[in-house]
C-alpha positions as CSV (number, residue, x, y, z in Angstrom):
1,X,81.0,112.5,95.1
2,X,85.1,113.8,95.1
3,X,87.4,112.5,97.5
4,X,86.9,115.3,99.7
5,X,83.2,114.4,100.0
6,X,83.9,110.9,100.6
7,X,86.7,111.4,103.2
8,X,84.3,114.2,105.0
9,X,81.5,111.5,105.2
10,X,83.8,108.9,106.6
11,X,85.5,111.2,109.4
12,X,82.2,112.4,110.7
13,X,80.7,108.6,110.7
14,X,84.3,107.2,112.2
15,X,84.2,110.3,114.6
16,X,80.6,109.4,115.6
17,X,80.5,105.8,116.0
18,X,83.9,106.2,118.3
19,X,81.6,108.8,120.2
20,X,84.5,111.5,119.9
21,X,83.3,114.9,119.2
22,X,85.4,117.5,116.6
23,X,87.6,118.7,119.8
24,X,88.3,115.4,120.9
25,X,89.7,114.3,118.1
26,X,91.4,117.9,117.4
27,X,93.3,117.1,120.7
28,X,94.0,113.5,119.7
29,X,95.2,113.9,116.0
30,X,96.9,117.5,116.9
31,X,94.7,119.7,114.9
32,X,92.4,122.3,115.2
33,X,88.9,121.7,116.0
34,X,88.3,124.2,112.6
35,X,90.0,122.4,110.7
36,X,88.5,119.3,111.9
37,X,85.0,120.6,111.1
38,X,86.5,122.1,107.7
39,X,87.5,118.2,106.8
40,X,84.1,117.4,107.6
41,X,82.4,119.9,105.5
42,X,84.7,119.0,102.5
43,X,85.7,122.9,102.5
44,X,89.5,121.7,102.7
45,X,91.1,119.0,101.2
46,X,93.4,116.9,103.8
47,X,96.8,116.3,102.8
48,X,98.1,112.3,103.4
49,X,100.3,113.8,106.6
50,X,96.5,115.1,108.0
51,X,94.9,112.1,106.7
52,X,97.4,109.9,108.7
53,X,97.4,111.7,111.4
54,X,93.6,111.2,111.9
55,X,93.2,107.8,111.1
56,X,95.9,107.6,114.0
57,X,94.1,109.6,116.6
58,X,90.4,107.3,115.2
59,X,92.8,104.4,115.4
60,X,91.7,103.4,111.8
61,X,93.6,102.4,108.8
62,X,94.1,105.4,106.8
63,X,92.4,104.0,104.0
64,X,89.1,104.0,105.5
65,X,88.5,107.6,105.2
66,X,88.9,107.6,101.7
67,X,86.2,104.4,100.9
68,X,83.5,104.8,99.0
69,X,80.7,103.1,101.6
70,X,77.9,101.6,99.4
71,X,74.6,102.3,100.9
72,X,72.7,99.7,102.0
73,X,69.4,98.7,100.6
């Protein structure tokens, strides 16, 4: 899984569990809901000014888009 992969998988779990949906945090973090959903495909790559501003608008360290979760067994 590329870093892409692993920051898509994040966003859309962080998104979830903060029961936001792609618009929401478009309006929060300043983006587009597109390219929102395009980060959570893994069809774009974020750049670290995107990243930052979504961990902000998540209220997350930036970090924890881009970790590897191990699944559980």
């Amino acid at each position: 899984m590329d870093l892409k992969e692993v920051m898509a998988v994040n966003l859309r779990r962080l998104r979830h569990d903060k029961q936001m949906t792609q618009e929401d945090l478009a309006e929060r973090s300043g983006l587009s809901a597109r390219y929102i959903g395009a980060i959570e495909r893994a069809d774009v790559a974020a750049s670290v000014t995107v990243l930052g501003q979504i961990a902000e608008a998540l209220d997350v360290e930036p970090g924890e888009l881009l970790v590897k979760q191990v699944p559980e067994v």
